[in-house]
C-alpha positions as CSV (number, residue, x, y, z in Angstrom):
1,X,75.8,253.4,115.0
2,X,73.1,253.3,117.4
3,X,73.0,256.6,119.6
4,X,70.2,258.2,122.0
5,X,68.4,259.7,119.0
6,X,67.9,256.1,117.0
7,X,64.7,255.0,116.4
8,X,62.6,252.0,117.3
9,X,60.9,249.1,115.1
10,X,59.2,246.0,115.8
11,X,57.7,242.5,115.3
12,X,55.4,241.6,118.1
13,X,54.8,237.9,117.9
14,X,54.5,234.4,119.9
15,X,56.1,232.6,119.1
16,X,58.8,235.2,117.5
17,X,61.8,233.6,117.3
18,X,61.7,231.7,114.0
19,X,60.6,235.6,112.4
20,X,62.8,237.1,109.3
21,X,61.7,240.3,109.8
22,X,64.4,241.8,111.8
23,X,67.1,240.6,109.1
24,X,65.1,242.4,106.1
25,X,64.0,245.7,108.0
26,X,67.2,246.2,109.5
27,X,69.0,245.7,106.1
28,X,66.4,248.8,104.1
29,X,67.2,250.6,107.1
30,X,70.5,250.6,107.0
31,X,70.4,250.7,102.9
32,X,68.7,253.9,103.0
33,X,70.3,255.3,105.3
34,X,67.5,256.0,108.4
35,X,68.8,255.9,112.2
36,X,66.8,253.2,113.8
37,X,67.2,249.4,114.6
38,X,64.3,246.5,114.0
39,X,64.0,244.2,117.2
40,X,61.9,241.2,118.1
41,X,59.6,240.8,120.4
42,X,57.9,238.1,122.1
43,X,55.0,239.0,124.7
44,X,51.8,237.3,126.4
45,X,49.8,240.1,126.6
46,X,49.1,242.0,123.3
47,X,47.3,245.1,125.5
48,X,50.5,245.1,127.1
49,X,52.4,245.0,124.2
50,X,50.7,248.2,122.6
51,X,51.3,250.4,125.8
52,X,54.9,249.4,125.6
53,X,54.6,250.9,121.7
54,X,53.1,254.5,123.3
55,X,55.2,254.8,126.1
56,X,58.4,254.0,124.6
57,X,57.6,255.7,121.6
58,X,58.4,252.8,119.1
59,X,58.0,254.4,115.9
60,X,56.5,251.3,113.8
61,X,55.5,247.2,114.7
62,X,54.9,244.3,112.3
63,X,52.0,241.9,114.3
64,X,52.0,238.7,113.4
65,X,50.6,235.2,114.7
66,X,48.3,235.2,117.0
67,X,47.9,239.2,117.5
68,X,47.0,240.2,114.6
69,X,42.9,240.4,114.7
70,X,43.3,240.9,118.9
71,X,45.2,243.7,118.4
72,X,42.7,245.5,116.5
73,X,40.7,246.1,119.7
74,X,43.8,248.2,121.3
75,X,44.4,251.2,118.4
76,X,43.5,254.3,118.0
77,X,42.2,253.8,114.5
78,X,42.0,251.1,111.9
79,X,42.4,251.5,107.9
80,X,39.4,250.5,105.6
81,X,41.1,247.6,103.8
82,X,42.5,246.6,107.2
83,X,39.0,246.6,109.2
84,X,37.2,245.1,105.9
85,X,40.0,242.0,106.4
86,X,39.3,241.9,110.1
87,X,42.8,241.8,110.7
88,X,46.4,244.3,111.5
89,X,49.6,243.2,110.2
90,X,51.2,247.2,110.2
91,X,51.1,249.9,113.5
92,X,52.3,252.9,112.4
93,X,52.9,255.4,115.3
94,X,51.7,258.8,114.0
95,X,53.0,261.5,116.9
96,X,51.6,258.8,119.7
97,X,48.5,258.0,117.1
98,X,48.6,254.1,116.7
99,X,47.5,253.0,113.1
100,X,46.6,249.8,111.9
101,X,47.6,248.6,108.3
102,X,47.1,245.3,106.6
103,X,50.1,244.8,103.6
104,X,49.1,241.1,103.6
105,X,46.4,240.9,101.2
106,X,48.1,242.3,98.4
107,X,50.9,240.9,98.8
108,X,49.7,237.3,98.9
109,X,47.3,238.0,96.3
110,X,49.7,239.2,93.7
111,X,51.6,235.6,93.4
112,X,48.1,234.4,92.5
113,X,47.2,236.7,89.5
114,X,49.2,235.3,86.7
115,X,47.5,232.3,87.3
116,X,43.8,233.1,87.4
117,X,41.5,233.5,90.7
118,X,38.2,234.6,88.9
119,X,35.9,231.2,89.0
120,X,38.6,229.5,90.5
121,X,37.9,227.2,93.8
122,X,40.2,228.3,96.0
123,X,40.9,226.1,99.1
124,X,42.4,228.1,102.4
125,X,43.7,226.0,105.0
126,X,43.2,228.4,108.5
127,X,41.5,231.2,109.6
128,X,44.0,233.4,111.4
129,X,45.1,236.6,110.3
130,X,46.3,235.6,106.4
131,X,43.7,233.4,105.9
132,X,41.6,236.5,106.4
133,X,43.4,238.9,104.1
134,X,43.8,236.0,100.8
135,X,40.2,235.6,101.5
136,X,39.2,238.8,101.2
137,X,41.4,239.6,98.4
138,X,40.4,236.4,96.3
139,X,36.2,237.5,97.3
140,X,37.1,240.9,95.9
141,X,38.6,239.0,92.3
142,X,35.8,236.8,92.0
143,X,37.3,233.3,92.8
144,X,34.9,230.4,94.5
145,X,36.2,230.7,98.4
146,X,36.6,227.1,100.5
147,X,37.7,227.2,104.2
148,X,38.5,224.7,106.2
149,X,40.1,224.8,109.9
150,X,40.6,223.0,112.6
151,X,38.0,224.8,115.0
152,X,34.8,224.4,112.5
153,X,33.4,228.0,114.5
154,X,35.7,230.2,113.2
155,X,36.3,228.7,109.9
156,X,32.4,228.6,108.9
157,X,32.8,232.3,110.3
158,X,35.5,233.6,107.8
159,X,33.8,231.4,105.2
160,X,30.4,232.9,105.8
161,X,32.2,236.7,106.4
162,X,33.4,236.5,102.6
163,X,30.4,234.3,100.7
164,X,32.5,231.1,101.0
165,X,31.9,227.6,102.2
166,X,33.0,225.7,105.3
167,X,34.9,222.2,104.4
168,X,35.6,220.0,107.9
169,X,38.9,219.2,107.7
170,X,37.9,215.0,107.5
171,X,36.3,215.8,104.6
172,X,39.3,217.5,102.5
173,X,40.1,214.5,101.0
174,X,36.5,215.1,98.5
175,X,37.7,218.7,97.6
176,X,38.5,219.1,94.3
177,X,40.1,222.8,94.2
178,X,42.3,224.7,91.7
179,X,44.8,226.5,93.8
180,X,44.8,225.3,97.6
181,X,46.8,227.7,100.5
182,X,48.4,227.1,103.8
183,X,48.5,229.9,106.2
184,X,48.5,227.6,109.4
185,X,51.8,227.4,111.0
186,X,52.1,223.3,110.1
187,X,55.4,223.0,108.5
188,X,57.2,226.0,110.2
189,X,60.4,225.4,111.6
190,X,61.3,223.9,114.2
191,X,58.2,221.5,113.3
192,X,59.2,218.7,111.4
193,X,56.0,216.8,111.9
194,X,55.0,213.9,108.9
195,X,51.6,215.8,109.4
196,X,50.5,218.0,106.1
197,X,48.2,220.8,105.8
198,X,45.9,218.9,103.2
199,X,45.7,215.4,102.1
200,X,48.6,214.2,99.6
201,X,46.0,211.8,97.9
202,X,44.3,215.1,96.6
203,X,47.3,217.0,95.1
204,X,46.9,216.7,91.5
205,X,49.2,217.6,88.5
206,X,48.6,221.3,87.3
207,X,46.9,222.6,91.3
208,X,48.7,225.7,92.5
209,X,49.5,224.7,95.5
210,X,51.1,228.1,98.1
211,X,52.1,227.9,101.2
212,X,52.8,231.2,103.9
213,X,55.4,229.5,105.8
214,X,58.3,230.7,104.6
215,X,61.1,228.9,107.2
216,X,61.6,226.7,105.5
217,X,61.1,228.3,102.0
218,X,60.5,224.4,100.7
219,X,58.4,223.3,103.1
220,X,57.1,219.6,103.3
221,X,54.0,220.4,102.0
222,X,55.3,222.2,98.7
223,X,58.0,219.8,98.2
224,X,55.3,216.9,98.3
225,X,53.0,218.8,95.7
226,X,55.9,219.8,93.2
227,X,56.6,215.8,93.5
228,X,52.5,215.3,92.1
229,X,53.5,217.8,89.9
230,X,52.0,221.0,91.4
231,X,52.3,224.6,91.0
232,X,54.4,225.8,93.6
233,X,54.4,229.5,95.3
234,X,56.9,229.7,98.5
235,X,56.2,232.0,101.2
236,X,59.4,234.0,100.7
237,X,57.9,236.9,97.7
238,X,54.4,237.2,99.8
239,X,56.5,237.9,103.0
240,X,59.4,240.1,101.3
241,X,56.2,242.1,99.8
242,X,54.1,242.8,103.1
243,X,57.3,243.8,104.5
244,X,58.4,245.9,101.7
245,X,55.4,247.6,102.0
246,X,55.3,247.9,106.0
247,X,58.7,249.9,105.4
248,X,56.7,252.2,103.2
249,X,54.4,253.4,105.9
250,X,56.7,254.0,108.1
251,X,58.9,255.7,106.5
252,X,57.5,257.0,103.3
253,X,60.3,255.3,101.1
254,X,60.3,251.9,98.6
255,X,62.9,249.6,100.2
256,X,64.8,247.5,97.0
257,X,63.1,244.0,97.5
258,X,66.5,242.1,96.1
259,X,68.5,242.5,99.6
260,X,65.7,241.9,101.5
261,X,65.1,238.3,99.5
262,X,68.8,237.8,99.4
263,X,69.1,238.2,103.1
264,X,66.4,235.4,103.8
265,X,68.2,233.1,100.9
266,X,71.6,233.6,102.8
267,X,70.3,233.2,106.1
268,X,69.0,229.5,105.1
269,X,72.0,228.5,103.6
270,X,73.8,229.3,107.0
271,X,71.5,227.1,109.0
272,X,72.5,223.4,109.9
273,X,71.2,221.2,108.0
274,X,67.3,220.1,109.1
275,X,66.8,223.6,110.4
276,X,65.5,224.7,107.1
């Protein structure tokens, strides 16, 4: 029951509405028991947005697209891994202290182990906040880094930043990589575009082929490679991990990862059909 003394949590976001986070924080909140409610948020102004977190004491805020490197510039102070990444996923709100986390690189990074990064070439598709942490996580595990984005600045930047190599996005079509990764937002519900991340032609049988969107879980993009007969790794474990791990800095416990995964599953079984 929500009362005066129930704490605040957040996603700060824009656009927000498509987010799962309030569904699986809210359910480890109330599964272990802690007074306090997870809310959405959707504002312009990300300055704004972190005054609102100091005056009305909001104990805790996921960021996610397109705050979470311009955030950065508004906290009080910044983890290692987090600054090394160049990008804030986690604010933790430390008796009106405002620290930034990132729980993104591990948790995208882990999916990838079983099946080899060292020497790999590893194609990212972006160069927003998750394209950041996987490539900092698969420079520090030795794989060959691509990048490719649609402004050619800040993709040679993030390339350059982790000793990879800038691809134009006209010539993907001549990569030849062993795992290629989406962390643009093409594919994300409500977008149900024909447009895909990376060329179809160049999908071959036995690529790893991950995606971060994770509404829907199946997106076109994965559906199409598991058709060329692609490895396939959905959104849905990298984003039940960073959160998982969010809830542990916040409030010191190990949420149970099978609700929070269940929740998602449920919730996209409840949507009409062509919403996921």
């Amino acid at each position: 029951m929500i009362t005066a003394s129930t704490d605040l949590y957040c996603v700060l976001g824009n656009p927000v509405s498509h987010s799962q986070s309030p569904l699986v924080h809210n359910i480890s909140l109330k599964e272990n028991h802690i007074n306090a409610v997870y809310l959405a948020f959707e504002p312009l102004d990300i300055g704004m947005a972190v005054r609102s977190i100091r005056t009305l004491n909001i104990k805790g805020a996921s960021i996610t697209i397109p705050f979470k490197e311009s955030i950065m510039a508004h906290l009080d102070e910044i983890d290692s891994q987090a600054r090394e990444i160049g990008a804030v996923n986690t604010v933790v709100n430390q008796n009106g202290r405002l620290l930034g986390f990132n729980t993104d690189s591990k948790a995208a990074i882990d999916p990838l182990l079983s099946h080899g990064i060292k020497d790999k070439t590893i194609c990212i598709i972006g160069a927003g906040g998750a394209a950041r942490a996987l490539a900092h996580g698969i420079s520090n595990h030795g794989g060959n880094l691509l990048v490719t984005n649609r402004s050619p600045q800040k993709g040679a930047a993030l390339a350059k930043k982790f000793n990879g190599r800038f691809i134009p996005m006209d010539r993907l079509e001549t990569v030849k990589a062993h795992v290629v990764i989406n962390t643009t937002s093409l594919g994300m519900h409500p977008d149900h575009g024909e447009a895909l991340p990376f060329p179809a032609q160049s999908l071959r049988a036995g690529m790893v082929v991950m995606d971060v969107v994770y509404t829907p879980i199946n997106t076109k993009f994965l559906t199409i490679a598991q058709e060329k007969g692609c490895i396939t790794i959905d959104g849905l474990s990298m984003f039940v991990a960073q959160a998982a791990a969010q809830f542990e800095l916040w409030t010191g416990l190990k949420p149970d990862l099978i609700p929070m995964r269940n929740a998602v599953l449920k919730h996209h079984t409840r949507l009409p059909k062509g919403h996921h």
